[in-house]
C-alpha positions as CSV (number, residue, x, y, z in Angstrom):
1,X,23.3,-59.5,81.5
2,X,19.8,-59.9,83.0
3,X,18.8,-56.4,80.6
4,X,20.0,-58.0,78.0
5,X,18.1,-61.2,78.3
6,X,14.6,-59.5,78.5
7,X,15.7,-57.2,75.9
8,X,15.8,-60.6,73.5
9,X,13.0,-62.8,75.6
10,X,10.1,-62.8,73.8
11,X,6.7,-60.8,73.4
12,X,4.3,-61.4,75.9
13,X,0.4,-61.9,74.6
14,X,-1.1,-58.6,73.8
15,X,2.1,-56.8,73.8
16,X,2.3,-56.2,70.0
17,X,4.0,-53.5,68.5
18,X,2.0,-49.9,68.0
19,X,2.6,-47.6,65.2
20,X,4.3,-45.3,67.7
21,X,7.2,-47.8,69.2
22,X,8.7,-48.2,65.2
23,X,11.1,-45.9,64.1
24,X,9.5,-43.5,61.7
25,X,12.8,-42.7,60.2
26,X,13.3,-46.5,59.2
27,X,9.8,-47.3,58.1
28,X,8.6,-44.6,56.2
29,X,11.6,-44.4,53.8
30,X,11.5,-47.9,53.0
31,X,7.8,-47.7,52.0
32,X,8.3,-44.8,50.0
33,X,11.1,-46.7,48.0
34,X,8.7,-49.6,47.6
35,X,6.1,-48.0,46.2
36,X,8.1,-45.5,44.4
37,X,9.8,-48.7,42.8
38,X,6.0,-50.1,42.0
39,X,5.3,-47.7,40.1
40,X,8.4,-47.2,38.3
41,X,8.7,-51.1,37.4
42,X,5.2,-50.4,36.1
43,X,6.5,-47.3,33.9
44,X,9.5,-49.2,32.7
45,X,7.8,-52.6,31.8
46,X,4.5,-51.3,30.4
47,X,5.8,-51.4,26.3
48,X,7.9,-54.6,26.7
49,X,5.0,-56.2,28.5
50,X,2.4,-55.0,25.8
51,X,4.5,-56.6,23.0
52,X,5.8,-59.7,24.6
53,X,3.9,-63.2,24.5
54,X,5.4,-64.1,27.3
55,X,3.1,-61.7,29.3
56,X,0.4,-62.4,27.1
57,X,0.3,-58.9,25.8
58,X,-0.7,-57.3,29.3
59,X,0.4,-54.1,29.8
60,X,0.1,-54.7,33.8
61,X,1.7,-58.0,33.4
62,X,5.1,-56.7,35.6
63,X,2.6,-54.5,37.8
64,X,0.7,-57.1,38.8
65,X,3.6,-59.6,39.7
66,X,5.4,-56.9,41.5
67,X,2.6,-56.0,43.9
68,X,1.9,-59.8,44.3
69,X,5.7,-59.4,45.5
70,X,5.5,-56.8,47.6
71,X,1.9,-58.2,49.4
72,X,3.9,-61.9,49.7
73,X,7.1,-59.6,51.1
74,X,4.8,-57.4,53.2
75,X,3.4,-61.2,55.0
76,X,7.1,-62.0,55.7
77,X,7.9,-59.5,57.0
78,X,4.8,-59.4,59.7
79,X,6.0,-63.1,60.5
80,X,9.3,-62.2,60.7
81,X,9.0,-59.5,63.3
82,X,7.6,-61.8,65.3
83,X,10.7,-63.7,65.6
84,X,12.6,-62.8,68.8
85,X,16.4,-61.3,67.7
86,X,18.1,-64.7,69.7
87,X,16.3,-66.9,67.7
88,X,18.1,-65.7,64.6
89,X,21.1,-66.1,66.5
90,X,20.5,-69.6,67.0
91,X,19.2,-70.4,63.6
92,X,21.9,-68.2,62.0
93,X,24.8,-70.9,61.2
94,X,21.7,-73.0,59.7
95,X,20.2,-70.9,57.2
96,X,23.7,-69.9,56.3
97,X,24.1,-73.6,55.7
98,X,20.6,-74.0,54.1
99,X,21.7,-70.9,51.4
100,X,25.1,-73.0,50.6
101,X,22.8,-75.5,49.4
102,X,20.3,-73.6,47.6
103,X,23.6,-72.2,45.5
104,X,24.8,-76.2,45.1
105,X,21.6,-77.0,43.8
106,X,20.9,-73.8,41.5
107,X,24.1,-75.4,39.3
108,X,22.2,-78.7,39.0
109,X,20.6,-79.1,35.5
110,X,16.8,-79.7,35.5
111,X,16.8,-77.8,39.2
112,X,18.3,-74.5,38.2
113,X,17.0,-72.5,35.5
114,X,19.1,-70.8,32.8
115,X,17.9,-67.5,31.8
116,X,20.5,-64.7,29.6
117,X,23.7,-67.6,29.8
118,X,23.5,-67.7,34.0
119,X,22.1,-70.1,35.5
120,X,20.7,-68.1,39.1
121,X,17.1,-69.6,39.7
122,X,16.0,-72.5,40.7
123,X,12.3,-73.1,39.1
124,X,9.2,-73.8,41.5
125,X,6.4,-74.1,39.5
126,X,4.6,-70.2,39.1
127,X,7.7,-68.7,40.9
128,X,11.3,-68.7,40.4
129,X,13.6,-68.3,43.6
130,X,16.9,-66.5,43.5
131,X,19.2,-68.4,46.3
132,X,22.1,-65.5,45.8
133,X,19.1,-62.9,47.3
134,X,18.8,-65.1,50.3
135,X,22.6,-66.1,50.9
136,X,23.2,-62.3,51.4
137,X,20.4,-62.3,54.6
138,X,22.1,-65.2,55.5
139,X,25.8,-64.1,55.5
140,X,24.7,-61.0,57.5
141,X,23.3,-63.2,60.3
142,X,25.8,-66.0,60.0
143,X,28.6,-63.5,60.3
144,X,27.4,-61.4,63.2
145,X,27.0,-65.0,65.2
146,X,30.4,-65.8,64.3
147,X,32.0,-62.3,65.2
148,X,29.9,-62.5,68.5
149,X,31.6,-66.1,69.1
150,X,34.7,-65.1,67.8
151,X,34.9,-61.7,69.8
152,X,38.3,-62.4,72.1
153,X,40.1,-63.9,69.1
154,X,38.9,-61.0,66.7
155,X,42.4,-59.7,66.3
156,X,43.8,-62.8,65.1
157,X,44.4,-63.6,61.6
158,X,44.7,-67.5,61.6
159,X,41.4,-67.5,64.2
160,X,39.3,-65.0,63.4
161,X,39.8,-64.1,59.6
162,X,41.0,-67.4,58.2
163,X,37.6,-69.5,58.8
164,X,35.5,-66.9,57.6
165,X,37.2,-66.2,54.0
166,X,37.5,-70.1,53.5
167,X,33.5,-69.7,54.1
168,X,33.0,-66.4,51.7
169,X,35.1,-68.0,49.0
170,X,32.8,-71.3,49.0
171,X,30.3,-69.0,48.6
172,X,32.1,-66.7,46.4
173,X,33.0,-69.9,44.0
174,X,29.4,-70.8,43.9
175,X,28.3,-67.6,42.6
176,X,30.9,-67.4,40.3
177,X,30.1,-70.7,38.7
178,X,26.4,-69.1,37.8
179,X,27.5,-66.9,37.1
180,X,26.8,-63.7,39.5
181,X,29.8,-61.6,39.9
182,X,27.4,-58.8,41.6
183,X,26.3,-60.7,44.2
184,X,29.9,-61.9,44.8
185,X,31.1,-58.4,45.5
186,X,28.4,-57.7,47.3
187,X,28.5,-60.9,49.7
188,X,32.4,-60.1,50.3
189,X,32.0,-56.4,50.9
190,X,28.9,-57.5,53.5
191,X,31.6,-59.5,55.7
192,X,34.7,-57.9,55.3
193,X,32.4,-54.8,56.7
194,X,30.8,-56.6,59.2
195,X,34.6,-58.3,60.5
196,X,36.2,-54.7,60.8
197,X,32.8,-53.2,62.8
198,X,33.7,-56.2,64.9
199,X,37.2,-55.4,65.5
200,X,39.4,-57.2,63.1
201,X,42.9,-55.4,63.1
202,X,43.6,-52.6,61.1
203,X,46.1,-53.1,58.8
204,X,45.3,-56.3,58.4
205,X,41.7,-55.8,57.5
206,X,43.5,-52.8,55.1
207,X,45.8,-55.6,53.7
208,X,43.2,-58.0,52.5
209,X,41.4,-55.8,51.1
210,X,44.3,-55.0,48.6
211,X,44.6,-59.1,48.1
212,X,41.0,-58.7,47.3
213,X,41.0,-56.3,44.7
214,X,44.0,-57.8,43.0
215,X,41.6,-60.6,43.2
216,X,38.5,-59.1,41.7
217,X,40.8,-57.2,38.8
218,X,42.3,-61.0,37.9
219,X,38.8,-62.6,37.6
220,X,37.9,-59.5,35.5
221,X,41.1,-59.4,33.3
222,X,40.8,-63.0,32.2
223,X,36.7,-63.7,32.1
224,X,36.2,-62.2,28.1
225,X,32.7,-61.2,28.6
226,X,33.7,-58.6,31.8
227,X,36.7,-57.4,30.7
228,X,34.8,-56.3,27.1
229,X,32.3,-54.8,29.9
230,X,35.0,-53.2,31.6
231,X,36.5,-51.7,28.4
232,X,33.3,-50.4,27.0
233,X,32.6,-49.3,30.7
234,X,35.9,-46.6,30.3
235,X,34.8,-44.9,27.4
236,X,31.3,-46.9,26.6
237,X,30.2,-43.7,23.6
238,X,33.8,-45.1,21.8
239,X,34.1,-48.4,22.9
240,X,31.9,-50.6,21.4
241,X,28.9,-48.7,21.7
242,X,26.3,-51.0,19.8
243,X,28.0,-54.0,22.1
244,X,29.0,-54.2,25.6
245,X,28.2,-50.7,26.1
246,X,25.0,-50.7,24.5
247,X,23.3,-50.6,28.1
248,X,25.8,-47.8,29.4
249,X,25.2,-45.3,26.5
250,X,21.5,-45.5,26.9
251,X,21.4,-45.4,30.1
252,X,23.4,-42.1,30.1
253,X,21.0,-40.9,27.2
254,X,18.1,-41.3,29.5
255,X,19.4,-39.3,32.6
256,X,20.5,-36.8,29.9
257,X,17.0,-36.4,28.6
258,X,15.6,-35.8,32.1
259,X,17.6,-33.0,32.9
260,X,16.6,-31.6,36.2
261,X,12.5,-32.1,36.5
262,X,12.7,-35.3,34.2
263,X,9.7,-35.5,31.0
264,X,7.1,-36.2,32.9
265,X,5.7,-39.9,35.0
266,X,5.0,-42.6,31.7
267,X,6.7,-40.4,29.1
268,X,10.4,-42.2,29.1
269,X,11.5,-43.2,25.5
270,X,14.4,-44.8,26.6
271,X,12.3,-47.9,28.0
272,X,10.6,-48.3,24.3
273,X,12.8,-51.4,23.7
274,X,16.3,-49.1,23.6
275,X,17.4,-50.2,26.8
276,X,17.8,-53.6,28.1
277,X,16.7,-54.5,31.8
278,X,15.2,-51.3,32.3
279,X,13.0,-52.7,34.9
280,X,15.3,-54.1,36.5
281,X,19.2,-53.2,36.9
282,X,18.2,-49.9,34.8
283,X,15.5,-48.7,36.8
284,X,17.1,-46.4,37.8
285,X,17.7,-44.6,34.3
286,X,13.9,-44.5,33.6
287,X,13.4,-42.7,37.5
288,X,16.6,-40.0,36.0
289,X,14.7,-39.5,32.4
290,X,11.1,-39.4,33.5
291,X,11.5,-37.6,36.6
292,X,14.7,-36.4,36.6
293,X,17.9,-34.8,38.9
294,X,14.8,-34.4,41.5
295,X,13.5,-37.6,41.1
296,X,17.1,-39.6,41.3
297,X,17.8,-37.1,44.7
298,X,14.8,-37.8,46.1
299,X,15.6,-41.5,45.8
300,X,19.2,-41.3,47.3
301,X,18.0,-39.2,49.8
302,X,15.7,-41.8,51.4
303,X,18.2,-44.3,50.7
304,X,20.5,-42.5,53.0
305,X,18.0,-42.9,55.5
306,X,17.2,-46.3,55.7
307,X,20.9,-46.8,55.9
308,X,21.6,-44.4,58.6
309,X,18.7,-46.2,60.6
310,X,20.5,-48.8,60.5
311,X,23.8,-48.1,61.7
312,X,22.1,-45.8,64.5
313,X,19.7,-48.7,65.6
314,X,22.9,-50.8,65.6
315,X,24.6,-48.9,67.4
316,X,22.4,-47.9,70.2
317,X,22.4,-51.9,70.3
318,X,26.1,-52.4,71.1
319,X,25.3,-49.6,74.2
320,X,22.8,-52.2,75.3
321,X,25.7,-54.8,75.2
322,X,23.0,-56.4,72.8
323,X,26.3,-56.8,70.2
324,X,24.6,-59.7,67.7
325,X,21.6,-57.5,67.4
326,X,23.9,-54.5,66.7
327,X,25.8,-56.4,63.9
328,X,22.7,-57.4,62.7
329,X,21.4,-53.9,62.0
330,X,24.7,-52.6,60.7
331,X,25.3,-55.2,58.4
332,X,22.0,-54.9,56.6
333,X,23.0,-50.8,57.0
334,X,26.0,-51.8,54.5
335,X,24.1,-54.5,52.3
336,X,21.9,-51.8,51.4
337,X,24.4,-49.3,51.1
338,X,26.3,-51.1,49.4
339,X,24.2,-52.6,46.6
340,X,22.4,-49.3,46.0
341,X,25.5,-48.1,45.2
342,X,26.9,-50.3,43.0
343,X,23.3,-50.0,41.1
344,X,23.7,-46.2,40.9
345,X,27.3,-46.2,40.1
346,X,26.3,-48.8,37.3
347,X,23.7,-46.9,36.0
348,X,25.4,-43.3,35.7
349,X,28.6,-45.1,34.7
350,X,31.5,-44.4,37.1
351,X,31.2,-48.6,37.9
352,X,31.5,-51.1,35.2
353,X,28.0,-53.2,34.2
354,X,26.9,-55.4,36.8
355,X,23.5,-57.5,37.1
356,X,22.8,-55.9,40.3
357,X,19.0,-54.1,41.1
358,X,18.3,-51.4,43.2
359,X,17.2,-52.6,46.5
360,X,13.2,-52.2,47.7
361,X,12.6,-51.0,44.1
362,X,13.3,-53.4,41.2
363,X,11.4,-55.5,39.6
364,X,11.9,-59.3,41.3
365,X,10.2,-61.7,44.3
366,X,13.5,-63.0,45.5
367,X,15.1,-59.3,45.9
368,X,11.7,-57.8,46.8
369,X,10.9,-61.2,49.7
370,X,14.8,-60.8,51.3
371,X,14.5,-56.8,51.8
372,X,11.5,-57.3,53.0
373,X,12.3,-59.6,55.9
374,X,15.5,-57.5,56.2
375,X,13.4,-54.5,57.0
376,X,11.3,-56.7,59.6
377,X,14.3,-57.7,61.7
378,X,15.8,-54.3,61.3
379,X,12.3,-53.0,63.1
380,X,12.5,-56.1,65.5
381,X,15.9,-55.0,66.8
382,X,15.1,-51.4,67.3
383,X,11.6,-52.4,69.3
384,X,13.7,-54.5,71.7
385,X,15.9,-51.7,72.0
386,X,13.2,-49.4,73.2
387,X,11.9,-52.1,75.4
C-alpha cells in the first residue's frame, strides 16, 4: 500500500520529468501522427480553403487553425502532466458529471450550434467546443473510478453492470439527440471494454453485447438517413452512388489512384471539391491517394503503437497494484483503437459512413485538445510507474 501511495503522491520541486524517463515508444508515435496529420489537413483543405469566403480565400486558412490546435493541445498537455494520477481519481465522477452537462446544454437553441443538420458544438466566440470529444476522456476516467469502487461486486449484474449502462445510455440518448451516432458507439465500446478488463463475467459481458448490437441494428433500421447510409454502404458503386454513397465511392477512387507509392505530397485530385470532409473524416483517403499503400501502413503502423503503449503501460500498472492508473491507460489504449478503426474501416469501406475523425490527425480543436491531454496522462502514469 505504502508503494502505491508514493507511486501517486506528487512531484517534489525540481523533480520534473527528463526526456529519458518518457517512453519513447509512446511519445514519438503520437508526434509523428500529429504532424503527419498537420500536414495532411493542410494538403486536404488547401483548394476548399482558397475558394471559400468563409476562410477568406486563404489557402493556409485550415493550416493555421490546426497548428494553433496543436500549440493550445501541446499547453494542455504540459499542464496536464502535472496533475498527479489520484487527483483524476478524485475529480473523475465530476468531470464525468460536468460532460453530461455540456451534452444537455449543446441541445439548447442559442447555446449549441447547428452545423450539416447536427447540432454537436456549443459556440464560444472565435472557437467552437465539441462536448462529445470531452465526454469520451471523461467516461474513461469516470469508469476506471467506478470499476476500482466496484471491484468485489464486479461479477454482479444488478451491482456492477446495471448502474453503469443506466449512465452510458444517458449519455448515449444525449448524443443521439444531436445527433452523433459515432461518438455513441464509441462511448459504449470505451466501457463495455473497460468493465470486462475489470472483470465483469463472461458470458454475461458476451450477452450484452448481443443486446447491444440488436440495439445499434434497430436504431439503424428505423433512422432513414443511416439506414440509406447503410444500404449505399453494401454496394456504395450500385447503390446510390451520387447520394449516400457519394463519399464512399470517392473515397475508394482516391486509395485506388494511390496505388502503392501514392501521386506524390499536394498532388491528390480527389480533395478538388469531389470529396466531402476530406479534411476531416476522409483524411485518411487523401493520405491513401497522395502517398499511398506506404503512406496508409505507415500510419497504422504507428497507430499500433501508441495503442500497444498503452495497454503495456496499463498493465505494468495493475503489477504495481496501481489498478485506477492501469484502467486509465488501457482505456484510452481502446478509445484510440477503437476510433481509428472505425475511421479506417469507414474510409476503405468494410464499415458503414460515420462522422468519426482519425485521432491525433484530423482537422478539429476539440478532437486535437482531448488527445492531447489523453497523451499527457498516458505519459503521467507510466513516469509514476518508473518511479
Amino acid at each position: 500500500m505504502s508503494s502505491s501511495m508514493r507511486l501517486d503522491g506528487p512531484r517534489l520541486p525540481g523533480s520534473g520529468p527528463r526526456a529519458a524517463e518518457l517512453d519513447p515508444w509512446l511519445l514519438w508515435p503520437a508526434v509523428a501522427l500529429l504532424l503527419i496529420g498537420l500536414v495532411m489537413v493542410y494538403s486536404a483543405s488547401i483548394a476548399v480553403a482558397d475558394s471559400s469566403r468563409f476562410t477568406g480565400n486563404r489557402s493556409d486558412f485550415f493550416l493555421i487553425r490546426q497548428a494553433v490546435f496543436l500549440a493550445i493541445g501541446g499547453v494542455a498537455a504540459l499542464m496536464a502532466f502535472q496533475v498527479p494520477v489520484r487527483t483524476w481519481q478524485a475529480w473523475s465522477m465530476w468531470l464525468f458529471l460536468g460532460g453530461i452537462v455540456l451534452l444537455v446544454l449543446v441541445l439548447i437553441p442559442g447555446i449549441g450550434s447547428v452545423v450539416n443538420n447536427s447540432r454537436r458544438w456549443i459556440n464560444l466566440g472565435p472557437v467552437n467546443i465539441q462536448p462529445s470529444e470531452l465526454v469520451k476522456l471523461f467516461t474513461v476516467l469516470y469508469a476506471a473510478s467506478y470499476i476500482v469502487r466496484r471491484l468485489p461486486e464486479m461479477g454482479s449484474f444488478r451491482r456492477a453492470f446495471v448502474p453503469m449502462a443506466l449512465v452510458i445510455l444517458l449519455v448515449g440518448a444525449l448524443l443521439v439527440a444531436e445527433p452523433d451516432y459515432g461518438a455513441f458507439v464509441v462511448i459504449v465500446l470505451i466501457a463495455f471494454g473497460m468493465l470486462f478488463l475489470g472483470g465483469i463475467n463472461g458470458k454475461l459481458f458476451f450477452s450484452l453485447g448481443l443486446v447491444a448490437i440488436i440495439g445499434f441494428a434497430t436504431l439503424i433500421r428505423f433512422n432513414e438517413l443511416r439506414w440509406g447510409r447503410f444500404i449505399a454502404f453494401l454496394d456504395p458503386f450500385n447503390n446510390d452512388p451520387l447520394g449516400k454513397g457519394y463519399q464512399l465511392t470517392h473515397s475508394l477512387i482516391a486509395f485506388g489512384r494511390g496505388e502503392w507509392f501514392g501521386v506524390g505530397l499536394g498532388g491528390s485530385v480527389e480533395k478538388l471539391f469531389y470529396l466531402p470532409e476530406a479534411h476531416t473524416d476522409f483524411l485518411l483517403a487523401v493520405i491513401g491517394e497522395e502517398l499511398g499503400l506506404i503512406g496508409v501502413a505507415t500510419v497504422i503502423a504507428l497507430f499500433a503503437l501508441v495503442v500497444h503503449r498503452a495497454f503495456a503501460i496499463g498493465r505494468r500498472a495493475l503489477l504495481l497494484e496501481r489498478a485506477y492508473a492501469g484502467l486509465v491507460a488501457q482505456g484510452v489504449g481502446i478509445w484510440f483503437g477503437v476510433q481509428a478503426f472505425i475511421n479506417m474501416g469507414v474510409n476503405v469501406g468494410i464499415l458503414p459512413t460515420k462522422g468519426l475523425t482519425l485521432p491525433l490527425m484530423s482537422y478539429g480543436g476539440s478532437g486535437i485538445l482531448v488527445n492531447c491531454i489523453a497523451l499527457a496522462i498516458l505519459l503521467r502514469i507510466d513516469w509514476e510507474n518508473r518511479r
